[in-house]
C-alpha positions in Angstrom: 0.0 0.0 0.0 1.4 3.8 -1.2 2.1 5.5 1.8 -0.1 8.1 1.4 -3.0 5.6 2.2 -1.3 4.5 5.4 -3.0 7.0 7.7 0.6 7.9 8.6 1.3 10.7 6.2 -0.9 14.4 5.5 -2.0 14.8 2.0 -3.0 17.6 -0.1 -5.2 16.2 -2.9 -5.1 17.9 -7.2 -7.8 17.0 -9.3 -5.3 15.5 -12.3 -6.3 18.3 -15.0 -7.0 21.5 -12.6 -5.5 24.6 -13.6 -3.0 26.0 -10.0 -6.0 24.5 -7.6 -6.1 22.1 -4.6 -9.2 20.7 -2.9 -10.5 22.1 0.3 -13.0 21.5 3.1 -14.5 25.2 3.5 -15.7 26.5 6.9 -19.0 26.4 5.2 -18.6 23.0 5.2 -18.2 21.7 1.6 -15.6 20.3 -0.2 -14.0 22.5 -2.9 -11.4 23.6 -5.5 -9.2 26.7 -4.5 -6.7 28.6 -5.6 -5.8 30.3 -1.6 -5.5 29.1 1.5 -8.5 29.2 2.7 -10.4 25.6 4.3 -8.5 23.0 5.2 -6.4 21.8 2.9 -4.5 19.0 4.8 -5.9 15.3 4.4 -5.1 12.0 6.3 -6.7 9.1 4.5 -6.9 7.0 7.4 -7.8 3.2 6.8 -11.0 1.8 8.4 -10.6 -1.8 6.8 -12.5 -3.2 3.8 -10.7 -1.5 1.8 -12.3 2.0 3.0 -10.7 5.3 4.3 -12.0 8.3 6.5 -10.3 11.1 5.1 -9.6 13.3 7.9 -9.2 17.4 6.9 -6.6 19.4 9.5 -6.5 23.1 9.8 -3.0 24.2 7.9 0.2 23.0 10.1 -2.1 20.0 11.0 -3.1 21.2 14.2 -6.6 21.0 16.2 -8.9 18.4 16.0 -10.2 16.7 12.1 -12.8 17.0 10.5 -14.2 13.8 8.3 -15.3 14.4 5.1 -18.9 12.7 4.5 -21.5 12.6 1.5 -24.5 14.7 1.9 -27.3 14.6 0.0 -29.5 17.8 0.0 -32.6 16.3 -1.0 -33.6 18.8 -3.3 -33.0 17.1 -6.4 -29.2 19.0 -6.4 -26.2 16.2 -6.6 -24.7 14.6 -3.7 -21.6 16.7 -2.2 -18.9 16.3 0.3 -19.2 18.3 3.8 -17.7 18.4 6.8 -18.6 16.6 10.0 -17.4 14.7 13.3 -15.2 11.8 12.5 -17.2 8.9 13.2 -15.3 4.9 11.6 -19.0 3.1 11.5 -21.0 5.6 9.4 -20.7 4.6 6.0 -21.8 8.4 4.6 -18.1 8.4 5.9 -16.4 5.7 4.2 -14.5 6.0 1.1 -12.5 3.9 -1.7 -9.8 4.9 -3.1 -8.3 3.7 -6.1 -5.7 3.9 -8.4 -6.6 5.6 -11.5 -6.4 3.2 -14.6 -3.8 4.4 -16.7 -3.2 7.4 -13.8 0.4 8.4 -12.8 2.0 7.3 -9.3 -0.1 8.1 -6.5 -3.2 9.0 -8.6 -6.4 7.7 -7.3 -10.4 7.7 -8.1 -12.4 8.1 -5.0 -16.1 6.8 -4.1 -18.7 5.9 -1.4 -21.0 3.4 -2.0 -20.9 3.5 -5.8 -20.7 7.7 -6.2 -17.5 8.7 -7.7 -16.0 12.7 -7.0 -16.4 14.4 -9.6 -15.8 18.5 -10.9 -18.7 19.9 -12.6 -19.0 23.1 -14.5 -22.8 24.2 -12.6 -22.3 22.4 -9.0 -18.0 22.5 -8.2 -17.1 19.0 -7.0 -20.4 16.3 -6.5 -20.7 12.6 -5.7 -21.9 10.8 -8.7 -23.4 7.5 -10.0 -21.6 6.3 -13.1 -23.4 2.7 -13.4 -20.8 1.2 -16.4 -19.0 4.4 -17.2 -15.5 5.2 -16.2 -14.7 7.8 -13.4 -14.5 11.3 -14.8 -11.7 12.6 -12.4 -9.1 11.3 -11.1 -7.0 12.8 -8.1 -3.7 13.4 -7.1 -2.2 12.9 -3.9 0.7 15.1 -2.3 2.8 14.1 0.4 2.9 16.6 3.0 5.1 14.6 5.4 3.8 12.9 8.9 0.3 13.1 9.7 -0.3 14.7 13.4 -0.1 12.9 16.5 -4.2 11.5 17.1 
């Protein structure tokens, strides 16, 4: 297993193909592209067996407690996004694959819940989505950062 996926090591995560821009949980909550500093910008993918991850967001410097990423689903007929919310291993809203991208470079990766890839669009920014047989649209790079903080 890549390091990066060890739990052991802070990330910060590209979408392969985005112009100067890195993904970020906002204080609003949702997960993001952004060009500044702004969110939190520090990942731990953190193993929960099965093959799954919570993927843990750290202010910058990787202090203070995480925050998990999790699928929400509006219920107003809008796409499923990624928010914010207290880490919790069991809930499955919670639990991600990640995989490497087919033909993807080293330590590029697709990542899902429960069949909904991430995904950019041009009208709703990142969304979880349903492919049934097609291929993942976006794939994601992961940055070592260097040793995940002390849980």
């Amino acid at each position: 297993m890549d390091q990066v996926l060890s739990g052991k090591r802070r990330v910060t995560i590209v979408r392969v193909g985005a112009f100067e821009s890195g993904l970020a949980l906002l204080d609003g909550g949702r997960l993001a592209e952004v060009d500044g500093a702004e969110g939190r910008q520090l990942f731990v993918p953190t193993p929960v067996g099965a093959g799954q991850f919570l993927i843990k967001a750290y202010q910058s410097g990787g202090s203070g407690q995480p925050v998990c990423w999790q699928v929400r689903n509006p219920g107003n007929t809008k796409p499923l996004y990624v928010g914010g919310a207290t880490c919790r291993a069991h809930d499955p809203q919670q639990r991600f694959e990640i995989l490497p991208a087919a033909a993807g470079g080293p330590r590029e990766y697709v990542i899902s819940n429960r069949s909904a890839f991430l995904r950019d669009t041009v009208r709703n920014g990142l969304i979880m989505e349903e492919l049934g047989d097609a291929a993942p649209f976006d794939s994601f790079r992961f940055i070592d950062n260097g040793p995940a903080p002390r849980q």
